[in-house]
C-alpha positions as CSV (number, residue, x, y, z in Angstrom):
1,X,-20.1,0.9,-7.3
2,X,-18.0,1.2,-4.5
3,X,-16.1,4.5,-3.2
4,X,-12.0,4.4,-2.3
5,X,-10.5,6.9,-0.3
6,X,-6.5,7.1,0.1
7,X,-5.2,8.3,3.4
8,X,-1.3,8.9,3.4
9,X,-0.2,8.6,7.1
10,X,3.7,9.2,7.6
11,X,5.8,9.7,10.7
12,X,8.6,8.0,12.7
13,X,8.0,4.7,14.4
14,X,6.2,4.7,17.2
15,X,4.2,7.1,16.4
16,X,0.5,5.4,16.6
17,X,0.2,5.1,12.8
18,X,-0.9,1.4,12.9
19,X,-2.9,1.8,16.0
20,X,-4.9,4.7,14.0
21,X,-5.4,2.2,11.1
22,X,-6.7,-0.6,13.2
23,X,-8.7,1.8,14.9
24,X,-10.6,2.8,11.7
25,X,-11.0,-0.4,10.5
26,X,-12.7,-1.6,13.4
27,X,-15.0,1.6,13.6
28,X,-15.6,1.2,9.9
29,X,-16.2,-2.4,10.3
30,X,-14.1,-3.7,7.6
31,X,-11.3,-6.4,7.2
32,X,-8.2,-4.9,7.4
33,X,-5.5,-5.9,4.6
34,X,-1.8,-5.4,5.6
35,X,0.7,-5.6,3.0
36,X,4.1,-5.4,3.8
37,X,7.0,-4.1,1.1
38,X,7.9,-7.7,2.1
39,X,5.6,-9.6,0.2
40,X,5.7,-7.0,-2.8
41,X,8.2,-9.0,-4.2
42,X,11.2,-7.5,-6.0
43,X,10.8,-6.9,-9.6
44,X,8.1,-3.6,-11.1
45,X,6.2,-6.3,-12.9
46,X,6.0,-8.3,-9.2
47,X,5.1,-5.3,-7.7
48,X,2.7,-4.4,-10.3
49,X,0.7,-7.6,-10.6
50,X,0.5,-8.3,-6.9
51,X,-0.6,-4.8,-6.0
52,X,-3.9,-5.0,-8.3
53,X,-4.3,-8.2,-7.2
54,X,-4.3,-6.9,-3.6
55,X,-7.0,-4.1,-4.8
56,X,-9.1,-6.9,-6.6
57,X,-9.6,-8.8,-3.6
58,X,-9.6,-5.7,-1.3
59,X,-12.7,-4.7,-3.2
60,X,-14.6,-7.8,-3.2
61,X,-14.1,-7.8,1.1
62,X,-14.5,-4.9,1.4
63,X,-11.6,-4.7,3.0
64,X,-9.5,-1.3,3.7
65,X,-5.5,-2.2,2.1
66,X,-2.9,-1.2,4.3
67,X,0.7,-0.6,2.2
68,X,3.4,-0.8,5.3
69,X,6.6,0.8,4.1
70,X,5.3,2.1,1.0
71,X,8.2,4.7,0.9
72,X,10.2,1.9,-0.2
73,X,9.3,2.0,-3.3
74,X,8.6,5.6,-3.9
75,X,12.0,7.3,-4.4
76,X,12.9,10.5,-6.9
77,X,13.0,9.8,-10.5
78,X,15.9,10.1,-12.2
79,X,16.0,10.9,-16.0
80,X,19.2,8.3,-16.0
81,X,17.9,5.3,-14.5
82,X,15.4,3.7,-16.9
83,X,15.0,0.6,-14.0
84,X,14.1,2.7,-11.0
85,X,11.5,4.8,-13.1
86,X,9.8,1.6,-14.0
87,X,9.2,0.8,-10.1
88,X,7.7,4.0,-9.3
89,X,5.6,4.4,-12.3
């Protein structure tokens, strides 16, 4: 069984956010997995299936998953827009 933790680190650029991930990965000695809103693809479904994808193989490494630009694709709900609900549920 293996144990996740979720850190949320946030901040302007510049700021030494992706130095601090690189620098726990290497303490932690695990593969680092960067994944980039780029190759997220467009669609919820894209999103969806690529992301527990990600997670799958994440797992089986060992790897800590690194979600560059997540805020992207978080973004208030509205109750009129049926399509941007779908990509942040």
């Amino acid at each position: 069984s293996s144990t996740s933790r979720t850190i949320l680190l946030h901040g302007p650029n510049g700021t030494g956010k992706s130095l601090a991930i690189s620098c726990t990965a290497e303490y932690a000695r695990r593969p680092l997995f960067m994944l980039s809103s780029v190759h997220l693809g467009n669609s919820a479904r894209q999103v969806h299936e690529i992301v527990i994808n990600v997670f799958k193989l994440a797992d089986a490494w060992g790897a800590m998953v690194v979600l560059d630009d997540a805020d992207l694709y978080l973004f208030k709900r509205r109750n009129d827009a049926s399509i941007d609900n779908n990509v942040v549920s």
